[in-house]
C-alpha positions as a LaTeX table, in Angstrom:
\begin{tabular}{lrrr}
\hline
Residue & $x$ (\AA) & $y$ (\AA) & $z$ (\AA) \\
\hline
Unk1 & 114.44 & $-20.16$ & 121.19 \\
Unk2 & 111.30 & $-22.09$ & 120.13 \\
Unk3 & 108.23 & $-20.14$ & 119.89 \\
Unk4 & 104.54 & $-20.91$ & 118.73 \\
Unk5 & 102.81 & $-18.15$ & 116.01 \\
Unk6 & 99.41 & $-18.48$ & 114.54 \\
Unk7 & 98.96 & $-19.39$ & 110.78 \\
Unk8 & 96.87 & $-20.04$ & 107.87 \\
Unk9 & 99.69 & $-21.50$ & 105.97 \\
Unk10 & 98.73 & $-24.96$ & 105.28 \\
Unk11 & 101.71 & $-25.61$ & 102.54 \\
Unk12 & 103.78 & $-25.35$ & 105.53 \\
Unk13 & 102.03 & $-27.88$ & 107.84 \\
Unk14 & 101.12 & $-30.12$ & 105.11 \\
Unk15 & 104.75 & $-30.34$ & 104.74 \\
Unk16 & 105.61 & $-30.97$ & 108.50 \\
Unk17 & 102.94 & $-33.58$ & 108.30 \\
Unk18 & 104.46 & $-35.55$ & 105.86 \\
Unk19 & 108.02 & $-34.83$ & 107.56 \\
Unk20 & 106.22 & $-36.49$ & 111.39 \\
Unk21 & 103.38 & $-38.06$ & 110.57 \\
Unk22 & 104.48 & $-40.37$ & 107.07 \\
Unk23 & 100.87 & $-41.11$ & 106.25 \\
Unk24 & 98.85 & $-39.05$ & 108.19 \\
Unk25 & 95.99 & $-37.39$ & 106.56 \\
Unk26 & 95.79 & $-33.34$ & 106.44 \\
Unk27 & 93.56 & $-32.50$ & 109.70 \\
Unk28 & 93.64 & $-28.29$ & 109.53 \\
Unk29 & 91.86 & $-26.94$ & 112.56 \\
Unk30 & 90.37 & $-24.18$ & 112.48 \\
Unk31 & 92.94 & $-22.57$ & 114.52 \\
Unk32 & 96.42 & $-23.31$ & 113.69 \\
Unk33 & 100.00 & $-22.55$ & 115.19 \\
Unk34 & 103.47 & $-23.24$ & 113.36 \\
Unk35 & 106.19 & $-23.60$ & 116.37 \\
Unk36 & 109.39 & $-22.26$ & 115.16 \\
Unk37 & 112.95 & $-22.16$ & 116.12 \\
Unk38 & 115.94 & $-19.84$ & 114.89 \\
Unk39 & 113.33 & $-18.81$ & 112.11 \\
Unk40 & 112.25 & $-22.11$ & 110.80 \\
Unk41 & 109.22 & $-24.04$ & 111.54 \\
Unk42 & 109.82 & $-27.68$ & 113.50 \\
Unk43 & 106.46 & $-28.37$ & 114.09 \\
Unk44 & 102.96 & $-27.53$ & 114.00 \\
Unk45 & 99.57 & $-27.79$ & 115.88 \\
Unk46 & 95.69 & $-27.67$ & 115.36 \\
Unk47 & 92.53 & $-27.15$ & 117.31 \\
Unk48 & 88.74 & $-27.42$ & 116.03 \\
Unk49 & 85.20 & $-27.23$ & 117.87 \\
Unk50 & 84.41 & $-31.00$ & 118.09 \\
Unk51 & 81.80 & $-32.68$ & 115.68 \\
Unk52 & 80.54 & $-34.88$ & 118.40 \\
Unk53 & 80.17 & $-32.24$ & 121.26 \\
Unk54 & 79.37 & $-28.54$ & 120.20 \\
Unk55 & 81.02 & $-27.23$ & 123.28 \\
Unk56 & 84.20 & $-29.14$ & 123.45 \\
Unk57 & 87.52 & $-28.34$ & 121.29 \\
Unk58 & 89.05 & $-30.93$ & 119.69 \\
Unk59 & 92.88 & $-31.12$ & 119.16 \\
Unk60 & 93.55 & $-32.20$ & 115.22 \\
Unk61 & 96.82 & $-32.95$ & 114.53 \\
Unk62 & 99.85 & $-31.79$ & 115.96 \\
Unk63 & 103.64 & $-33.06$ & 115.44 \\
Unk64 & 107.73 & $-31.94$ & 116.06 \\
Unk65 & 110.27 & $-32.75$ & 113.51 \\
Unk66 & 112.81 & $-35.03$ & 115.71 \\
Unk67 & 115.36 & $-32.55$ & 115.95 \\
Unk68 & 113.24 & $-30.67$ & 117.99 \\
Unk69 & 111.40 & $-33.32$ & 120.40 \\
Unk70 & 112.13 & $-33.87$ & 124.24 \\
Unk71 & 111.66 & $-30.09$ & 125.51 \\
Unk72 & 108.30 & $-30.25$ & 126.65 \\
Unk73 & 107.27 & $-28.42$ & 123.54 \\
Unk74 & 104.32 & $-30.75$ & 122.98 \\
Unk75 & 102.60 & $-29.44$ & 126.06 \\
Unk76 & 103.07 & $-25.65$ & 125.01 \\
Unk77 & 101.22 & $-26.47$ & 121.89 \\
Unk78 & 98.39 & $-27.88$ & 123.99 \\
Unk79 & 98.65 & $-25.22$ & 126.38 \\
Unk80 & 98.06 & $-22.70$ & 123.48 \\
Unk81 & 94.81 & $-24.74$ & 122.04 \\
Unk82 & 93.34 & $-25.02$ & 125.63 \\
Unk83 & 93.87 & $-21.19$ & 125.88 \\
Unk84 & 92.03 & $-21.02$ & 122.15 \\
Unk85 & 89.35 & $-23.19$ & 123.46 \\
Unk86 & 88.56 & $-21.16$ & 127.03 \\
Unk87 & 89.03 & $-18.03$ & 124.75 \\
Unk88 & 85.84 & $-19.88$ & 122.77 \\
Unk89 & 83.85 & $-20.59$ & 126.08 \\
Unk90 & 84.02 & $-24.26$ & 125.14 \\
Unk91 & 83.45 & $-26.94$ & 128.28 \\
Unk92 & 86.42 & $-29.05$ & 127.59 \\
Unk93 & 88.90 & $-30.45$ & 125.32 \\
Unk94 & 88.99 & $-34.02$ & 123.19 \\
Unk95 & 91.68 & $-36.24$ & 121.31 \\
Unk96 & 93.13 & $-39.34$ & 120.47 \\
Unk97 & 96.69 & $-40.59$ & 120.37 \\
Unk98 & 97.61 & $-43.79$ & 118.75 \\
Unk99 & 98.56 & $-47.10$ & 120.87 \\
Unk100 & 102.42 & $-46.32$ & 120.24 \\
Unk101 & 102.46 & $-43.45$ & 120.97 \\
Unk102 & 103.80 & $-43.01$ & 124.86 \\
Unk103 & 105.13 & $-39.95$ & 124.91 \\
Unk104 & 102.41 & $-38.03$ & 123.20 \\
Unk105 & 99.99 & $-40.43$ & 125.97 \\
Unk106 & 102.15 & $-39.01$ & 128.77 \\
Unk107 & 102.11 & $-35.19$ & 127.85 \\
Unk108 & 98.64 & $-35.41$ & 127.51 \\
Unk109 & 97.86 & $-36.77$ & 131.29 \\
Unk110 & 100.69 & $-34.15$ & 132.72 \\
Unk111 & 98.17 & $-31.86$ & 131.12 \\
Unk112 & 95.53 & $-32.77$ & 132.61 \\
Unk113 & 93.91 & $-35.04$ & 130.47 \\
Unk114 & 92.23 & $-38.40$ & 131.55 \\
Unk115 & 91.26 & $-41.24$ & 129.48 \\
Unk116 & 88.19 & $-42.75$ & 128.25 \\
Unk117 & 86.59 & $-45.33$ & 126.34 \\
Unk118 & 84.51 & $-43.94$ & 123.52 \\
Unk119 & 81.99 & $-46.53$ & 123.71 \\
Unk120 & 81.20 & $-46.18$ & 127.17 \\
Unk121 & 80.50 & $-42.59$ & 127.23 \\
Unk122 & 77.53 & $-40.52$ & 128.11 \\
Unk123 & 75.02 & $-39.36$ & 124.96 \\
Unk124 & 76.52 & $-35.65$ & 125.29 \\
Unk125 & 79.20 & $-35.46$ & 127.53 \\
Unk126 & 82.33 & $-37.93$ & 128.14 \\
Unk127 & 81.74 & $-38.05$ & 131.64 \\
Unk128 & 80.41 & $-41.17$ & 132.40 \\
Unk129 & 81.37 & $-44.78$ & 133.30 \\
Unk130 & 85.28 & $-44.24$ & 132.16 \\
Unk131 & 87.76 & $-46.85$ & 132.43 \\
Unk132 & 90.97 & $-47.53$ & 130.89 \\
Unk133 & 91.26 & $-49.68$ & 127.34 \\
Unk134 & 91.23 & $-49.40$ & 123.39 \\
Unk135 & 90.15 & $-51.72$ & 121.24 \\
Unk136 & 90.46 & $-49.58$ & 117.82 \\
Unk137 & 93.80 & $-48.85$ & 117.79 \\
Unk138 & 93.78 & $-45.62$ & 119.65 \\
Unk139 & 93.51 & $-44.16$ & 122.94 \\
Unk140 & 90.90 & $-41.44$ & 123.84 \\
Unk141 & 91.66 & $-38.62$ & 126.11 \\
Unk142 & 89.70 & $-35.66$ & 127.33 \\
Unk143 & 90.28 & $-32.45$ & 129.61 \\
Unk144 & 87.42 & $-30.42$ & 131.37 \\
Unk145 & 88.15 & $-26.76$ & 131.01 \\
Unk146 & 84.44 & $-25.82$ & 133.42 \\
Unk147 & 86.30 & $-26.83$ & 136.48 \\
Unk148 & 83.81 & $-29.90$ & 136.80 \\
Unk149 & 85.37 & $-33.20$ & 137.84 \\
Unk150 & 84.87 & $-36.31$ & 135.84 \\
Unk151 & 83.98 & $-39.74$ & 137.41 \\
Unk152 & 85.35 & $-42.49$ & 137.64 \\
\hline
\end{tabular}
């Protein structure tokens, strides 16, 4: 039975994220879950307020030891940071997946999440003049949590 519990221990997800992300630096949110099975943590998420835009959440790293991947387990750890963020009366929610990274692209839009081109946003907001494409490497998502639509 996998289940999600709020920490502080960073030892712990430090460890995880050398374990999924070989690499990766440290990105503690200021929220932070360890998800857990039979007693022993297989993963771990993170949610901050965004630097860019004071009233969106941004989701810092997050990963699942491979033992544990292909239950739909990354999309209760964004469910739980999307309930953080409402819970901080923040608009909406930011993030970035690598290029590679399909499956973590494809939980993210059955969430909810569109995807946008940094560079083509508004000043404030990212809710103008979105289209598809990356040219860094990554791919940039975002999720309105004020039940305002983006455009296209």
């Amino acid at each position: 039975m996998f289940y999600l519990r709020r920490t502080t221990d960073e030892n712990t997800i430090r460890r995880l994220t050398e374990e999924t992300l070989p690499g990766v630096e440290d990105d503690f949110g200021t929220a932070m879950w360890l998800l857990w099975n039979a007693g022993t943590p297989v993963g771990f998420c993170g949610v901050r307020q965004s630097e860019t835009w004071s009233d969106w959440a941004f989701l810092s790293r997050s990963g699942i030891l491979p033992a544990a991947r292909g239950r739909g387990l990354q999309r209760r750890m964004v469910a739980v940071r999307e309930a953080w963020a409402r819970s901080q009366g923040l608009e909406g929610i930011t993030t970035y997946v690598s290029n590679d990274n399909v499956p973590s692209l494809m939980n993210l839009l059955k969430c909810g999440f569109f995807i946008y081109d940094p560079e083509f946003k508004s000043a404030t907001k990212p809710e103008a003049e979105w289209r598809r494409g990356s040219r860094d490497g990554f791919i940039y998502l975002a999720k309105r949590l004020d039940g305002r639509q983006h455009r296209h």
